[in-house]
N, C-alpha and C positions, 0 to 999 in steps of 0.2 A: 421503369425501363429495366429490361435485363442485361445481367451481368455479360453475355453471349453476346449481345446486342450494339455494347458498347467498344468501339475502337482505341487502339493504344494513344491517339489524344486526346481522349476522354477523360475526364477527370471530376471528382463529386468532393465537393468541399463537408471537410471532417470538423475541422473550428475554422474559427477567423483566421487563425494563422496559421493551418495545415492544410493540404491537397494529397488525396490518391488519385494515384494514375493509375488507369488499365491497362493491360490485362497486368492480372497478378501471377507471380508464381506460386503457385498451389502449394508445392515444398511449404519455401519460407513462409505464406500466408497461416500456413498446419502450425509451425513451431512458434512463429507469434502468437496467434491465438492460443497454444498451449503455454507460452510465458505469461500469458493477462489471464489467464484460469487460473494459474499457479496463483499470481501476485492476488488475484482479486479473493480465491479461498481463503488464501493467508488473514486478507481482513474481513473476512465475511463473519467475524465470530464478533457479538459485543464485546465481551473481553479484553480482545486483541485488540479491536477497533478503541476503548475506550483508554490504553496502555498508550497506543500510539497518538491519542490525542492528548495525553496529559505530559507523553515524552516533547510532542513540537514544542512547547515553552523550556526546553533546554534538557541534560542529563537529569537520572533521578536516581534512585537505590531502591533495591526491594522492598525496604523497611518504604521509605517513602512514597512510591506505588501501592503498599500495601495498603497503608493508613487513606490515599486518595480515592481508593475504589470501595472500601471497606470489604477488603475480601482478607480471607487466609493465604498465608504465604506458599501454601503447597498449590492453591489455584494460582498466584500469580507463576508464579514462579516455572508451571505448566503453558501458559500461555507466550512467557518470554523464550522459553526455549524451542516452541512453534515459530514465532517472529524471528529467531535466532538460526533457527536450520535454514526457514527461508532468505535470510541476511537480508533483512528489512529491520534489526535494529545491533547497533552492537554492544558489547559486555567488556567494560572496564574491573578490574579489580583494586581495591586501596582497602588494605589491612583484611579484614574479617567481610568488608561492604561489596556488594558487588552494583556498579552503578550503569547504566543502561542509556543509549542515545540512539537517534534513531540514522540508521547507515545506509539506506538507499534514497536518493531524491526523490526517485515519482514515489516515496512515502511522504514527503514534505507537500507535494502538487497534490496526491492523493487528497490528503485531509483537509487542505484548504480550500477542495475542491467541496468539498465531503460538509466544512462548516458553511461554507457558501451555500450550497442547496437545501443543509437542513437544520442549520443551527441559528441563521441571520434573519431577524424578523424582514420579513420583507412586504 
């Protein structure tokens, strides 16, 4: 059915627990879809994606990101400041350490969405 076709009590179920109603405003519809480009790039890198999955079990530190990914601290460290512009995780400082948790929620929904689809034998 098209979009044209459908009247303002129209409605197309998105999950179990969401409903859009028609018609849309094209505006806001534009700038939504431009914040789920934004949010969805941000994780679209393994990297980033695997920083954020070893952030959901709580804060970590560069040193300790480092060692879990088995990467060099100038890759981590490129990757957290991407997560960082986009404020998808935040940056604590204590002494010399800089320790990293992750600060927006649909980052938390994101990736448990994320181990559900491809991490859970199913």
């Amino acid at each position: 059915m098209s979009l044209d076709r459908l009247d303002q009590s129209s409605s197309l179920p998105v999950t179990s627990n969401t409903q859009v109603t028609y018609p849309f405003d094209a505006v806001v519809m534009a700038e939504k879809a431009a914040n789920a480009a934004a949010f969805l790039k941000a994780l679209s890198h393994e990297g980033r994606m695997m920083i954020l999955c070893h952030l959901i079990s709580g804060e970590k530190s560069v040193t300790e990101l480092e060692r879990l990914l088995s990467s060099r601290q100038a890759a981590v460290s490129q990757q957290l400041a991407r997560l960082r512009l986009e404020g998808l995780v935040h940056a604590r400082r204590d002494g010399k350490a800089i320790f990293y948790s992750i600060q927006d929620p649909k980052v938390l929904k994101t990736i448990g969405l994320m181990h559900e689809m491809f991490c859970v034998s199913g």
